[in-house]
PADODREN-974797 format. One record per residue (C-alpha): x, y negated, z negated. Coordinates in steps of 0.02 Angstrom, whole numbers, padded with zeros to 5 digits, always signed. Layout:
! PADODREN-974797
XYZ
...
This chain:
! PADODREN-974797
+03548-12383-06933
+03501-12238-06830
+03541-12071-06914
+03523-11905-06795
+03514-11734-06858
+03569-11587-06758
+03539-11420-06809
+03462-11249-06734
+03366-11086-06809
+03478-10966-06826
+03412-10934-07010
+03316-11060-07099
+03462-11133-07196
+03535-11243-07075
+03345-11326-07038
+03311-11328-07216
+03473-11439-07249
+03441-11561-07102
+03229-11575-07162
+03299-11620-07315
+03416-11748-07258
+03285-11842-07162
+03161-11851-07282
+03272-11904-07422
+03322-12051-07270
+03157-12106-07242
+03067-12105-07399
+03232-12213-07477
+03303-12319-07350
+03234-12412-07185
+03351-12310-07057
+03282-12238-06916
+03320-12046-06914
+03280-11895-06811
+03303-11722-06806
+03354-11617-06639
+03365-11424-06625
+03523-11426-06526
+03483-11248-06431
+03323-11303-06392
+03394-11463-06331
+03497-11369-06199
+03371-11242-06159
+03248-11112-06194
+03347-10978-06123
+03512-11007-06245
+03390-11046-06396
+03292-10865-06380
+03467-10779-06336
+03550-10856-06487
+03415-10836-06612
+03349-10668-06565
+03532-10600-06563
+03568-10664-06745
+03408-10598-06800
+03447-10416-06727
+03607-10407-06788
+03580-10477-06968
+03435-10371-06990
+03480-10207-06873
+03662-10211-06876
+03717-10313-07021
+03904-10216-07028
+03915-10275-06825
+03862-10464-06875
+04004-10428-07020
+04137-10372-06908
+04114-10525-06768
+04107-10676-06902
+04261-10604-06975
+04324-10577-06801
+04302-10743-06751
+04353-10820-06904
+04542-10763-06837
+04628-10931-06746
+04664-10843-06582
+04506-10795-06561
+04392-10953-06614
+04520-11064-06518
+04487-10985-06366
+04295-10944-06354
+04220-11081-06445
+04268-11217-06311
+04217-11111-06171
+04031-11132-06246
+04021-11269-06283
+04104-11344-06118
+03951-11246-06032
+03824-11335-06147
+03870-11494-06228
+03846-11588-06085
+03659-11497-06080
+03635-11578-06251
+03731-11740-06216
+03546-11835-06147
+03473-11799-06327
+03608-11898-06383
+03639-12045-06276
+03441-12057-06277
+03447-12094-06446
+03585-12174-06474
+03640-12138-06636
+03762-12226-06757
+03790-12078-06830
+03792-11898-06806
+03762-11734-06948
+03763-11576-06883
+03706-11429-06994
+03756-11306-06871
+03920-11237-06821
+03852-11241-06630
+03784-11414-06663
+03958-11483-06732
+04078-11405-06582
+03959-11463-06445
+03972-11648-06509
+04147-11618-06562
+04178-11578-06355
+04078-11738-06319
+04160-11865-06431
+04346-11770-06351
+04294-11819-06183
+04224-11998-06238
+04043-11984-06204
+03982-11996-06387
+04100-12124-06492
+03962-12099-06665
+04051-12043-06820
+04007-11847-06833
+03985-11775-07016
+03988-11590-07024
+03870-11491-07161
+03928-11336-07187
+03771-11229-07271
+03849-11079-07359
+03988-11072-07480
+04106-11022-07373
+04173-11105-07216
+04206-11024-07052
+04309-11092-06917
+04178-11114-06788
+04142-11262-06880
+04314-11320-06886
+04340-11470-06754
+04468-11616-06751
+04342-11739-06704
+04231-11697-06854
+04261-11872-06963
+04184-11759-07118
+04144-11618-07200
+04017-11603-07332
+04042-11453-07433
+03976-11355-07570
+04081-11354-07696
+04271-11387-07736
+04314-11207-07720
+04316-11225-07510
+04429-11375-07521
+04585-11239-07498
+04512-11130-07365
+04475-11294-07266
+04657-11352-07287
+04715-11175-07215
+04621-11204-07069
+04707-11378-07044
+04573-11515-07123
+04640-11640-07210
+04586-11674-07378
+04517-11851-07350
+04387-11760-07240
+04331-11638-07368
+04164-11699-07491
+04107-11563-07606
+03954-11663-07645
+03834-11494-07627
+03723-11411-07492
+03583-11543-07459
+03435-11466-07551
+03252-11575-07561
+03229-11662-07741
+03086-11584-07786
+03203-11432-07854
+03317-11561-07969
+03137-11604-08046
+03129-11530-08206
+02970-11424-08256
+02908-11383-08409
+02916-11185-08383
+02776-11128-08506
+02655-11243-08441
+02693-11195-08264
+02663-10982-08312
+02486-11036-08377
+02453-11111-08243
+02502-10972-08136
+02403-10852-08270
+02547-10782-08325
+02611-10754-08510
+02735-10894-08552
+02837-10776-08680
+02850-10635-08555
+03023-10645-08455
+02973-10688-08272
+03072-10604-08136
+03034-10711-07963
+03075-10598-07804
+03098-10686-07641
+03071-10553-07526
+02992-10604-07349
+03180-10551-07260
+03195-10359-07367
+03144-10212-07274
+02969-10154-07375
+03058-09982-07405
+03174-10049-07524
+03109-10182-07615
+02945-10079-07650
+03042-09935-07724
+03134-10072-07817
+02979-10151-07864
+02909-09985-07925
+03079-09927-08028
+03046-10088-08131
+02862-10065-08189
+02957-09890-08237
+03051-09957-08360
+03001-09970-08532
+03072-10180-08536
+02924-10280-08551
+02918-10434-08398
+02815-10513-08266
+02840-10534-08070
+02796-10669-07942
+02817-10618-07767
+02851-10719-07641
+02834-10626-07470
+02858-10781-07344
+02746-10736-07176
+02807-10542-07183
+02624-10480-07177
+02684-10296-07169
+02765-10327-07348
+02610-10419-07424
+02502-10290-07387
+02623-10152-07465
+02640-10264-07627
+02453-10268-07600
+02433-10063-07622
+02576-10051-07753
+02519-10195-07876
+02359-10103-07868
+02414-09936-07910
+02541-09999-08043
+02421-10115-08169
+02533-10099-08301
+02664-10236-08241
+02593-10406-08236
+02627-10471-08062
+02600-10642-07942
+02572-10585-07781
+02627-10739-07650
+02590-10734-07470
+02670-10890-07408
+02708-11056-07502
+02776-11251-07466
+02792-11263-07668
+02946-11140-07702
+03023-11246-07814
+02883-11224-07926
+02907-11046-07963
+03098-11063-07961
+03070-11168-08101
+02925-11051-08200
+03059-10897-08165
+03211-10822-08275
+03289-10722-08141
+03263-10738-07948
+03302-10581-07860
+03352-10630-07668
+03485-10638-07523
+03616-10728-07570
+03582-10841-07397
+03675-11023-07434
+03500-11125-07449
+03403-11014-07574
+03563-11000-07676
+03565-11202-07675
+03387-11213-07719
+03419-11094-07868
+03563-11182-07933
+03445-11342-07932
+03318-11238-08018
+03448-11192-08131
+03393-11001-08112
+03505-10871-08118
+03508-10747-07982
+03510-10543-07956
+03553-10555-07766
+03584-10398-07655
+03583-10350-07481
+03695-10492-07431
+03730-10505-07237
+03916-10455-07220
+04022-10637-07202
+03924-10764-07247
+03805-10717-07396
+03948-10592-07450
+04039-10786-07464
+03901-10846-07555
+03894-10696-07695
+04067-10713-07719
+04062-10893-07777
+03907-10866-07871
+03988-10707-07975
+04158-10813-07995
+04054-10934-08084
+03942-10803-08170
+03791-10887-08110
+03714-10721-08040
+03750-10534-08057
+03766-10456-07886
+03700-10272-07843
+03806-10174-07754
+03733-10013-07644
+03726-09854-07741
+03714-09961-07902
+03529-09944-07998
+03455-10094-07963
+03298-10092-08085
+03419-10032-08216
+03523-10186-08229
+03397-10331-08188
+03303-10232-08336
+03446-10237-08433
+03504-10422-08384
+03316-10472-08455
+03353-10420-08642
+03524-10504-08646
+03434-10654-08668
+03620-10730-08733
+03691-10692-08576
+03544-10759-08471
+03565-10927-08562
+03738-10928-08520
+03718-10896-08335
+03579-11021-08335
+03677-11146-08425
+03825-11115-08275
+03693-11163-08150
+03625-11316-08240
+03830-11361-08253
+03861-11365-08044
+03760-11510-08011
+03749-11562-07839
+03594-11701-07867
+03682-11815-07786
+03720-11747-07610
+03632-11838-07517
+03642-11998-07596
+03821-11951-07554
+03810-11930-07388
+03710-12091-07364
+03873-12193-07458
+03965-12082-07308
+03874-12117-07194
+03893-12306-07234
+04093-12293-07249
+04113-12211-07073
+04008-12326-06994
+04064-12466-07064
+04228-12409-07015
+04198-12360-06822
+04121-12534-06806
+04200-12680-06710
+04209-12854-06800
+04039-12926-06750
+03935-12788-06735
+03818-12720-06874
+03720-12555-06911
């Protein structure tokens, strides 16, 4: 069985998903599997136009990114400039494909999925093509009729993908694929001594490498304000500008016992020593949380799709959501004395257990190829 992966960088989600795909594949099963940027595929050129242009907008003009997802979320206008793009470039990708060869096809990338979608239309790629959609909400640039699946994250899409004309056999709300190592459960005491931290002080975990340093210092620094007792781990990604101001402010503010984290391949671990993450709601954190079973405080969303993903999260009270010109360090204090309600959320997150996606999507993967085979032929 040969399994390909096709995703691209436009935020780290959409990797993230297809990384853990193929290493769940090849550490449990004997498939062959591989894993192609599809913009890079076609080109430098179109990757470093389409990356650094959803990089400026979602961190320079978030209310312009807004406006054009929910502009092209409209029928007319998705039906009509989708195709156009990807008739320029699927055929650019179409050699990383036939190379291969593939039996199958997941795309984690609304890009990724269209451009096969045009290839399989025109009858140069016959491979079943599952779709992973990475946030919890769905868009219609990933909408296709030659997608033979959608894998979802939860059951609360299945009606927004039905308006935009999928059938229901297509739709599997088995989860955002998320590595295993955050459905391992840690024993979170042990893992705060080991991190020097007191295991009976409420840990706030901040996952701040994509804030601007303005605003999450002053957030930072209206916290230790405030008289509610707590810890803080920091986790600043490869933003050296931030880690340098949480450098000066830990220092000047002693009095708050904080975990100051450059950059780490071990997330999961504080997830799982933390009692409140405080992040952007983007679809892959949130997923990793919700294995972690840790509430969130997220703000700052990028309007469309991490407004999507605080909306499901505060339907299922699974986070509390911080709205501009709302005081932040005020109710994350507040959240971490209502103990009762923290349980409660956490208990939410522990209840929407995806563990099984991708042992899902391998039993999918299985059916649709089974079923696109001719009699005599095997995977």
């Amino acid at each position: 069985m040969k399994v390909l992966l096709l995703t691209a960088a436009t935020g780290a989600g959409h990797i993230k998903a297809a990384n853990a795909v193929e290493e769940y594949i090849r550490e449990n099963t004997g498939w062959d599997v591989r894993t192609v940027d599809c913009l890079k595929a076609v080109g430098r050129l179109l990757d470093k136009t389409v990356c650094d242009s959803y990089l400026f907008m979602a961190k320079k003009a978030p209310m312009l990114f807004g406006r054009l997802y929910k502009r092209t979320n409209r029928q007319n206008v998705i039906s009509s400039l989708v195709p156009k793009l990807s008739g320029l470039f699927s055929n650019m990708l179409y050699p990383s494909i036939e190379g291969y060869g593939p039996d199958v096809i997941i795309t984690t990338h609304p890009f990724a999925t269209e451009m096969v979608a045009d290839l399989k239309q025109d009858g140069l790629v016959k491979a079943p093509l599952i779709c992973v959609i990475t946030d919890y909400g769905a868009h219609r640039a990933y909408i296709a009729q030659e997608v033979d699946s959608y894998v979802v994250a939860s059951d609360d899409m299945i009606p927004e993908l039905q308006e935009f004309g999928v059938p229901l056999e297509k739709i599997c709300p088995f989860g955002i694929p998320v590595h295993g190592v955050f459905f391992d459960p840690q024993d979170q005491k042990m893992l705060l001594r080991q991190l020097n931290l007191d295991p009976d002080l409420p840990t706030l975990l901040f996952m701040a490498g994509s804030f601007g340093v303005s605003g999450i210092i002053k957030l930072y620094r209206d916290l230790a304000a405030t008289p509610v007792k707590m810890q803080i781990i920091v986790i600043t990604g490869r933003n050296q500008k931030l880690f340098e101001a949480f450098e000066k402010e830990i220092a000047a503010t002693p009095a708050i016992p904080t975990r100051l984290i450059y950059f780490t391949d071990e997330v999961e671990k504080y997830m799982h020593a933390a009692d409140l993450l405080v992040t952007k709601p983007g679809g892959l954190t949130v997923s990793e949380a919700l294995a972690c079973n840790l509430p969130m405080a997220v703000f700052d969303a990028i309007p469309g799709p991490e407004d999507d993903n605080a909306r499901f999260l505060k339907t299922h009270d699974m986070c509390v959501h911080l709205e501009k010109g709302s005081d932040f360090a005020q109710e994350i204090s507040q959240l971490l004395q209502e103990k009762k309600r923290l349980r409660a959320m956490r208990e939410n997150c522990a209840g929407f257990d995806k563990s099984q996606s991708i042992p899902n999507i391998l039993i999918l993967i299985q059916k649709l190829v089974s079923a696109a085979q001719k009699p005599g032929e095997r995977a």
